[in-house]
C-alpha positions as CSV (number, residue, x, y, z in Angstrom):
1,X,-0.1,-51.4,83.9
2,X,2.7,-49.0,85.7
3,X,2.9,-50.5,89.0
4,X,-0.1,-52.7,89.9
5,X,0.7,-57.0,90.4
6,X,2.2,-58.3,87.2
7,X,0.7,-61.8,86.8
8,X,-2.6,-60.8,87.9
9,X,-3.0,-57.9,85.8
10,X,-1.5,-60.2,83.0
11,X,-4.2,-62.7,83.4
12,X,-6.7,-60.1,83.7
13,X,-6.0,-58.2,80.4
14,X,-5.4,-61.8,78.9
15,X,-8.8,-63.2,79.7
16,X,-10.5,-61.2,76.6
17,X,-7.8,-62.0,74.1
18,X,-7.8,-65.6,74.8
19,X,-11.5,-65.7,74.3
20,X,-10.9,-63.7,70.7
21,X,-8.5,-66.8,70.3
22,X,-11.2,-69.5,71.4
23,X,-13.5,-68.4,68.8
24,X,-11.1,-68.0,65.9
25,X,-9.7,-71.1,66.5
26,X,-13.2,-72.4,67.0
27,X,-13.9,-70.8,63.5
28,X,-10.8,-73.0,62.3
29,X,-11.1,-76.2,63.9
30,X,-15.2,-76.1,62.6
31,X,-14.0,-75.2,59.1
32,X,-11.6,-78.2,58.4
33,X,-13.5,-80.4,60.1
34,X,-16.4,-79.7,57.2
35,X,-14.3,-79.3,54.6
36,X,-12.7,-82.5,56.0
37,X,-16.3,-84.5,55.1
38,X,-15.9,-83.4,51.4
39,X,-12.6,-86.0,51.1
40,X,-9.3,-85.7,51.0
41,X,-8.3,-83.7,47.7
42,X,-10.3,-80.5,49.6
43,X,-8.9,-81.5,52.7
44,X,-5.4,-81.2,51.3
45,X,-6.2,-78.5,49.1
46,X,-7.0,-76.3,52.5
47,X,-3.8,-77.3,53.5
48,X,-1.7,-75.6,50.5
49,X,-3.4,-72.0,51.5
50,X,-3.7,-72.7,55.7
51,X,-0.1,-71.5,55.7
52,X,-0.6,-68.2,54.0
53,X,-4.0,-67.9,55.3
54,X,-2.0,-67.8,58.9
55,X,0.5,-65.2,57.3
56,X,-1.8,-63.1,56.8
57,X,-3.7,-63.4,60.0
58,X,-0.1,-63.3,62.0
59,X,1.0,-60.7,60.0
60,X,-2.3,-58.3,60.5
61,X,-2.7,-59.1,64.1
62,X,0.2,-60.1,65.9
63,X,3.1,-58.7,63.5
64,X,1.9,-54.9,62.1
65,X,-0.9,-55.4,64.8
66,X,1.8,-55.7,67.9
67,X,3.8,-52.5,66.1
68,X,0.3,-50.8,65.7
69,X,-0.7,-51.6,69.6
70,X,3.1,-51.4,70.4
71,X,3.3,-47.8,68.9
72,X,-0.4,-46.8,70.7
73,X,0.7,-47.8,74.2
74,X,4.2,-46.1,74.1
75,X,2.4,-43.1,72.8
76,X,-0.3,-43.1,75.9
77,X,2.2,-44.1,78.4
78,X,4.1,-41.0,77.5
79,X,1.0,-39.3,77.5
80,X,0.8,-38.0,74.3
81,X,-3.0,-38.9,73.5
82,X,-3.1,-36.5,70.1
83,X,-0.2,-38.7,68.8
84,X,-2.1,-41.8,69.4
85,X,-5.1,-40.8,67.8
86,X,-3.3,-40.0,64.8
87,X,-1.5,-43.5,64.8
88,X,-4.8,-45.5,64.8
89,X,-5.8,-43.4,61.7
90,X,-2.0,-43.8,60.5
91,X,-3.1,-47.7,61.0
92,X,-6.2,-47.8,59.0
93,X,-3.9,-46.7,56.5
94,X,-1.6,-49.4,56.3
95,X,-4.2,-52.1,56.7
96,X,-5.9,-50.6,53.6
97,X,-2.3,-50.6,51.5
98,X,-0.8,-54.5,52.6
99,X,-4.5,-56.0,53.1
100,X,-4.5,-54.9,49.0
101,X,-0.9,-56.1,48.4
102,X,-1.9,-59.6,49.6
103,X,-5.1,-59.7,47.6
104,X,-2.9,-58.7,44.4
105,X,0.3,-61.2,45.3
106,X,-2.5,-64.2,46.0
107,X,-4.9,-64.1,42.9
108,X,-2.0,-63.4,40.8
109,X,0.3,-65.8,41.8
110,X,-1.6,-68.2,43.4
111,X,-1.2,-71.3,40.8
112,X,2.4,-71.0,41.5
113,X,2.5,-70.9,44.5
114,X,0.6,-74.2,45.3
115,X,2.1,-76.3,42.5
116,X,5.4,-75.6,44.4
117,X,3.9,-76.7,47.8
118,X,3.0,-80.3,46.1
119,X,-0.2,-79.5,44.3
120,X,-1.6,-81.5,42.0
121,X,-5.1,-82.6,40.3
122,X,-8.3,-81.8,42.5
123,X,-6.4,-80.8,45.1
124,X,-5.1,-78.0,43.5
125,X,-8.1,-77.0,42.3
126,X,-9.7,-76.8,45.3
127,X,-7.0,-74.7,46.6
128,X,-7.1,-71.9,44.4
129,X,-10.8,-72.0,44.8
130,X,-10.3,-71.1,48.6
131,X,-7.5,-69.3,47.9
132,X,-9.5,-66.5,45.2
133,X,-12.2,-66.1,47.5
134,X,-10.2,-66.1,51.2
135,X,-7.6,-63.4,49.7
136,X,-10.2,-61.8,47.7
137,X,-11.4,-60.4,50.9
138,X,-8.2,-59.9,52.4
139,X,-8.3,-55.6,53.0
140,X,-11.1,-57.0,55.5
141,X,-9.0,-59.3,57.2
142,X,-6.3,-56.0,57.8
143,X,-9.0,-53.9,58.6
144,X,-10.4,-56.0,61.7
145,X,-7.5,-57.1,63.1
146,X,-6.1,-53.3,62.5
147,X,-8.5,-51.8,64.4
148,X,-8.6,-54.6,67.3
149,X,-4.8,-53.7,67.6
150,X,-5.6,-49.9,67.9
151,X,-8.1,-51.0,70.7
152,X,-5.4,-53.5,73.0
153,X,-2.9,-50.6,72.2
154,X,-5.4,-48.6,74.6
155,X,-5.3,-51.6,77.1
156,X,-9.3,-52.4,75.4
157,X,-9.3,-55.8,75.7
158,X,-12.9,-56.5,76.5
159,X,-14.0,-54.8,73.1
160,X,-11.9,-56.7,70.5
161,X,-13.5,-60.0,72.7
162,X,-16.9,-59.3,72.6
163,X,-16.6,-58.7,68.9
164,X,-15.1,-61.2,68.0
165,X,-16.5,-63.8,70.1
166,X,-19.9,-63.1,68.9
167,X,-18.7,-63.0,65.3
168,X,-17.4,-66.5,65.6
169,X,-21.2,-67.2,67.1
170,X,-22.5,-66.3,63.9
171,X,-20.1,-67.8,61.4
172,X,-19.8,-71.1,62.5
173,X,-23.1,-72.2,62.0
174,X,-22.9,-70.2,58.4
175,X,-19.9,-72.6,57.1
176,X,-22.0,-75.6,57.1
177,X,-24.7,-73.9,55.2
178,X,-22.4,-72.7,53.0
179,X,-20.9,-75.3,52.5
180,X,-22.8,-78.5,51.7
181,X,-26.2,-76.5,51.4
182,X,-29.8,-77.1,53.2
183,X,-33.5,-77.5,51.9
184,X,-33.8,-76.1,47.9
185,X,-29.7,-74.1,48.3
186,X,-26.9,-75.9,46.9
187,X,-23.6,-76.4,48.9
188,X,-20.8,-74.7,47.7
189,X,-18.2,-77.0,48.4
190,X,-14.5,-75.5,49.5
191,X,-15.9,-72.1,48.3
192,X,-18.8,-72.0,50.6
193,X,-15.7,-72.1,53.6
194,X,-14.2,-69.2,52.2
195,X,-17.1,-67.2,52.5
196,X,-18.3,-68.1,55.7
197,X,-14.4,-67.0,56.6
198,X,-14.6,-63.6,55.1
199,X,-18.4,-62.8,56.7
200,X,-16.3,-63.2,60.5
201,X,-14.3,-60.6,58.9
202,X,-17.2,-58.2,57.8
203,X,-18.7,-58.6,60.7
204,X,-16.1,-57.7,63.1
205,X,-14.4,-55.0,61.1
206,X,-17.8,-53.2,61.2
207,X,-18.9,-53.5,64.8
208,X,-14.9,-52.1,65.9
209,X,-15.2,-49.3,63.2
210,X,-18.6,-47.8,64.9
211,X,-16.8,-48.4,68.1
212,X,-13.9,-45.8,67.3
213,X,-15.5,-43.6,65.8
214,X,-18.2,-43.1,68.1
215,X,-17.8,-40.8,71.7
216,X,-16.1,-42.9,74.4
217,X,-13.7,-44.4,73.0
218,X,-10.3,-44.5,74.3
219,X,-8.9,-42.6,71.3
220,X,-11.0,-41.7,68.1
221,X,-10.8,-43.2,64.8
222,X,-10.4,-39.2,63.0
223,X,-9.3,-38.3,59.5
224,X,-5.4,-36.5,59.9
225,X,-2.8,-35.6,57.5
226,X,-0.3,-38.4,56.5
227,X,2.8,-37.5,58.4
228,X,5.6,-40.3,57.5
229,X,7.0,-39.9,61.6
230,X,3.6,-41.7,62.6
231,X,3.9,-44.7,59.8
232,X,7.5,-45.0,61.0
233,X,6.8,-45.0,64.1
234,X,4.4,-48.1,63.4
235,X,6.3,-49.7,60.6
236,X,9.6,-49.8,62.4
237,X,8.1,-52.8,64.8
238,X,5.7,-53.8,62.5
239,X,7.7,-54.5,59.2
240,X,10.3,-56.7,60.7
241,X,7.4,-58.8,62.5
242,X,5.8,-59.2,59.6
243,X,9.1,-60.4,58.4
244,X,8.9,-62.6,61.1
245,X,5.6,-64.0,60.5
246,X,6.5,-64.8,56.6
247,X,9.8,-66.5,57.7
248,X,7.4,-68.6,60.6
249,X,5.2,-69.3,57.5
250,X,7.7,-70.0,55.0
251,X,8.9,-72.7,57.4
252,X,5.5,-74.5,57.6
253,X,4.8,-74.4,53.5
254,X,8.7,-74.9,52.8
255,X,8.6,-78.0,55.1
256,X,5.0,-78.5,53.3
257,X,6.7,-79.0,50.0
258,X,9.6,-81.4,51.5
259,X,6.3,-83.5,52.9
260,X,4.4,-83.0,49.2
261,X,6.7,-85.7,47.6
262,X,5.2,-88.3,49.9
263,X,1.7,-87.1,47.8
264,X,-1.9,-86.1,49.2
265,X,-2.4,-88.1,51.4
266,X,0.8,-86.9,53.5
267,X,0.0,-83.1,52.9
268,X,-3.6,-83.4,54.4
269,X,-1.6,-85.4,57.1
270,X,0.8,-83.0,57.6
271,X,-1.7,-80.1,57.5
272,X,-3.9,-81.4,60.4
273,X,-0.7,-81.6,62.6
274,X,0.2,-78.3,61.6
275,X,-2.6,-76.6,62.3
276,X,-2.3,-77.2,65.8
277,X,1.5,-76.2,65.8
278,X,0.0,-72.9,64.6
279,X,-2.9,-72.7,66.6
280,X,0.0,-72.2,69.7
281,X,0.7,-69.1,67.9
282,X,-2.8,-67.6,68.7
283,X,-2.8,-69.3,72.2
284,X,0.0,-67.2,72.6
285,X,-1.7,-64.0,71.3
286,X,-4.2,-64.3,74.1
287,X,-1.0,-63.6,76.2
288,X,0.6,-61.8,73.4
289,X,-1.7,-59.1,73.1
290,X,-1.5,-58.2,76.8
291,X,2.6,-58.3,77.0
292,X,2.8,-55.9,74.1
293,X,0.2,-53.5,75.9
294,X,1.9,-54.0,79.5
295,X,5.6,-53.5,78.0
296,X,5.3,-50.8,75.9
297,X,3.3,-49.0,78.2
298,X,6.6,-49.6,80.8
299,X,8.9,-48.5,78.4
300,X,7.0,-45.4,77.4
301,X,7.3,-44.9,80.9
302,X,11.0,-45.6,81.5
303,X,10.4,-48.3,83.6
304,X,13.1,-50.7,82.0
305,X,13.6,-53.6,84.8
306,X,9.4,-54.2,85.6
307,X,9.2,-54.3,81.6
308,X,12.1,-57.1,81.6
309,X,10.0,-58.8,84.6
310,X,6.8,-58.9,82.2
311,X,8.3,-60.2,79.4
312,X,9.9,-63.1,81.6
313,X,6.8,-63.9,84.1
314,X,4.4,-64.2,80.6
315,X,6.4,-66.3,78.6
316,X,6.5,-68.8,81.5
317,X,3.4,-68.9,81.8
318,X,3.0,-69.5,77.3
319,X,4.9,-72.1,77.6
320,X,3.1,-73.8,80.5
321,X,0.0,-73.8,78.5
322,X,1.6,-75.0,75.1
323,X,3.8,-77.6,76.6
324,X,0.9,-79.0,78.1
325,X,-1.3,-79.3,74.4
326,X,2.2,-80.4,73.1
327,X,2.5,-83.5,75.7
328,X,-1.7,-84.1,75.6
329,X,-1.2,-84.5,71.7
330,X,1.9,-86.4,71.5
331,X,0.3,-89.1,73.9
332,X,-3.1,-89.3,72.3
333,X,-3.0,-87.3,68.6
334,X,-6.7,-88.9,68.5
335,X,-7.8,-86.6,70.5
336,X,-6.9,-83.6,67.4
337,X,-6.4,-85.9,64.5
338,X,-9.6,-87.5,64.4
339,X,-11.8,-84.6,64.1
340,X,-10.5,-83.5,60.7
341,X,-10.4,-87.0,58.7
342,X,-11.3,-90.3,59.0
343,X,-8.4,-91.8,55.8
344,X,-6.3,-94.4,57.3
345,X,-3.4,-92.9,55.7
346,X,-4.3,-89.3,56.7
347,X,-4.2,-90.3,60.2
348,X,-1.0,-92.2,60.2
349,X,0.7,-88.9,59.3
350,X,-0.7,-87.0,61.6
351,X,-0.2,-89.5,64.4
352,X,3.2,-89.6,63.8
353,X,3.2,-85.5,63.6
354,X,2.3,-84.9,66.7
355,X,4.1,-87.9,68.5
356,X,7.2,-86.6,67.3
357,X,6.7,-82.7,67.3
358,X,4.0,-82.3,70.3
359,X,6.3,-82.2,73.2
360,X,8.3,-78.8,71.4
361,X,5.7,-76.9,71.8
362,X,6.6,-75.3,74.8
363,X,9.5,-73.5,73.4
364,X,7.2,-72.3,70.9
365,X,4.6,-71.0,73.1
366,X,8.0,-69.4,75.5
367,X,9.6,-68.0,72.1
368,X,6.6,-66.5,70.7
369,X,5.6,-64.8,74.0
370,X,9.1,-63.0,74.0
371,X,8.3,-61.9,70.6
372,X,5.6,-59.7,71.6
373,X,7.4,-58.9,74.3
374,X,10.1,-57.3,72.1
375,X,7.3,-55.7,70.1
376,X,6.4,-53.8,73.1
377,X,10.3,-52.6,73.4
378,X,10.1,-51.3,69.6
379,X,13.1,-53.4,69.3
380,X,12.8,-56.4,66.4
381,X,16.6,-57.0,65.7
382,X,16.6,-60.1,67.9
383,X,13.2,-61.4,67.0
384,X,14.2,-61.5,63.5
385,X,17.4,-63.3,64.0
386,X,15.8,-66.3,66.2
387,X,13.4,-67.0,63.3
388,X,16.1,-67.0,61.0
389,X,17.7,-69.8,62.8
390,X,14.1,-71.6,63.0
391,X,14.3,-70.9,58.8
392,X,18.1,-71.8,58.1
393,X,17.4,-75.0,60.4
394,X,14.4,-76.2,58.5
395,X,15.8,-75.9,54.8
396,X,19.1,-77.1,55.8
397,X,17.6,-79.8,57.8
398,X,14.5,-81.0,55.6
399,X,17.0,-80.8,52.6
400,X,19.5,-83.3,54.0
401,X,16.7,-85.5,55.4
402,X,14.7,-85.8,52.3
403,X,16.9,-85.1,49.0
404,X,20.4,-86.3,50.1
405,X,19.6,-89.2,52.6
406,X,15.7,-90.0,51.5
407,X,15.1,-90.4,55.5
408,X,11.2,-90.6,55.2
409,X,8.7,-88.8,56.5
410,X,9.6,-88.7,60.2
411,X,12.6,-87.3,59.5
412,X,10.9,-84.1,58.3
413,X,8.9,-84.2,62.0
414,X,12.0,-84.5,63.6
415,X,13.5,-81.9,62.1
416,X,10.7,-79.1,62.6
417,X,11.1,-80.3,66.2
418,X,14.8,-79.1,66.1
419,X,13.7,-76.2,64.7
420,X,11.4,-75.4,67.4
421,X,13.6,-76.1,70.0
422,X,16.2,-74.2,68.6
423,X,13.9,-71.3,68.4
424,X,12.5,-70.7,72.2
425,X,16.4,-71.3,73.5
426,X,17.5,-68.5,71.5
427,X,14.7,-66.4,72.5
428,X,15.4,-67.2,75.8
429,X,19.0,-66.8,75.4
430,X,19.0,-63.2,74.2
431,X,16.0,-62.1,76.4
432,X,18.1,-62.9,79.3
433,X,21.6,-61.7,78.0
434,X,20.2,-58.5,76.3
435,X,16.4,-57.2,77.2
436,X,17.3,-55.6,80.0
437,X,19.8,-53.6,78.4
438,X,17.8,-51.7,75.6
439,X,17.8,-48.4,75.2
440,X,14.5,-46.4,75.9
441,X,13.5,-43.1,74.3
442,X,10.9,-41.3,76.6
């Protein structure tokens, strides 16, 4: 971590994350593809909730999760293991407070929230169906991905993987029960998915709660007082990543809404294609997870330039991988678009999606890299303003395009593609003009 090679070690502590990320997104890709075979109202109705179903899983694992592993790391590289201890009970905390806040926001405000987006009819319906039961659960949602944070923060990969990885073993095979039924049980329908979702949750959050708290752990999970040093000391990275995950997420369901007045046929579309633009995000976790670890365990230990080296030498490599899914896609969407619907006009949306957006994705895979990266630093100024270009160029842009000069569909692609692009060269941009130059407190 301190002064071994920095790919190498990169790849090695990246390994278990990106196999946590194979099996989620294998737990995704599985879930719309059934919920895909009940038609297109439930297809599109999944695809109203996908984008705050994704908040919440960017803002428990790579948002307050990066400030919870960020805080953890900084804390061990300074050596202070009694302060980290307290911080992963100081974490529990918060996942137990926001993981409530979202269930409250979602079940109250949920009807709202999707009739905005473009819902309408069945669709609707079978959003807030998903929706109550999917947020219903959501304190176990924080919970997991709380404590898998606490675990990277301790440079644990392997645990969180194994976990997880067998979690996804036993859930994917669930949803299909679940969901259309076998021998004398009924299917549930859209319901059925959102239980087979939250068991992933129950069963992860349970295994990496005996692991803390039993002997040989890194740190131990223990009961301390509240002291509002250790919350800050999370909070301050992870509130404005959460902010950055909302405005990431507010981008996808505003531009969701812009794409809604085309009707359902273009949101189930729209909301294959998207799913893949977001799956980079976890792709990027698997990297993610091991720059925050690496660089804040350099800054705790006042080594400033290797932590600027990290940063760069992992978002390279992000954006190698999502460029290539991005130019795979764009060529042949089939590949993606196909296993999710088989509706003519579905596909024709999605198609043009990916022909049009694909090849972006590797400024979003090099942009979201340097956002952990900054996690790690404790630093989330910059972050925040590079997403609120993304934001400001996706309103502005999707507002013209549709509402003033009534552009079409493609027009909406083209303009989450500027979006995108816009994004990694900022990243990039301040990365190189000011990472280097951040102040460290040791």
């Amino acid at each position: 971590m301190l002064s071994g090679p920095i790919l190498p070690t990169l790849l090695r502590l990246s390994v278990p994350n990106m196999l946590v990320i194979g099996a989620q997104a294998a737990v995704s890709i599985a879930e719309t593809g059934f919920v895909g075979l009940l038609g297109t109202e439930p297809l599109a109705g999944v695809a109203l909730v996908f984008p705050l179903v994704m908040l919440m899983q960017m803002a428990s694992a790579g948002a307050m999760g990066g400030g919870i592993s960020s805080s953890i790391a900084r804390a061990l590289g300074a050596k202070r293991t009694a302060d980290a201890e307290a911080l992963a009970w100081h974490a529990l905390l918060i996942a137990l407070a926001i993981g409530a806040a979202f269930s409250i926001v979602t079940l109250g405000f949920g009807p709202l929230i999707y009739r905005s987006m473009g819902g309408q009819g069945k669709a609707l319906n079978a959003a807030l169906v998903y929706s109550n039961w999917v947020f219903g659960g959501a304190v176990l949602v924080w919970i997991m991905n709380s404590l898998a944070s606490v675990l990277r923060g301790t440079g644990d990969m392997r645990t969180p993987a194994v976990v997880l990885v067998w979690g996804a073993v036993a859930v994917i095979p669930l949803s299909p029960l679940l969901i259309f039924g076998a021998g004398g049980f009924d299917g549930l329908g859209v319901r059925g998915a959102a239980i087979a979702y939250i068991a992933y949750y129950v069963i992860g959050s349970s295994i990496l709660a005996w692991k803390l708290l039993r002997p040989g752990s890194a740190i131990r999970l223990r009961p301390v007082s509240p002291k509002y040093t250790f919350f800050i000391d999370i909070l301050k990275v992870g509130v404005p990543a959460c902010v950055h995950a909302i405005l990431i997420n507010l981008s996808v369901a505003v531009t969701t809404g812009f794409v809604g007045t085309y009707g359902t046929a273009a949101i189930a579309g729209y909301g294959i294609g998207a799913r893949l633009e977001y799956l980079q995000i976890p792709i990027v976790f698997g990297f993610g997870g091991a720059l925050v670890a690496m660089v804040g365990t350099n800054v705790g230990a006042g080594q400033r330039e290797r932590a600027r080296r990290i940063a760069w030498i992992g978002s390279s490599f992000a954006a190698a991988v999502c460029g290539g899914i991005g130019l795979i896609v764009a060529i042949a969407p089939h590949l993606w678009a196909d296993w999710f619907s088989s509706d003519p006009a579905v596909l024709a949306i999605a198609y043009r999606y990916l022909h049009i957006v694909g090849p972006a994705y590797a400024l979003l895979g090099l942009g979201m890299a340097l956002y952990f990266s900054f996690q790690g630093t404790g630093r989330m100024v910059w972050p925040l303003a590079c997403v609120g270009v993304r934001m400001g160029i996706i309103v502005i842009g999707c507002a013209l395009a549709s509402r003033v000069f009534d552009l079409g569909v493609d027009s909406l692609f083209a303009v989450t593609t500027g979006a995108l692009l816009a994004f990694g060269a900022m990243y990039a941009w301040v990365t190189a003009r000011y990472f280097a130059v951040i102040p460290i407190k040791r």
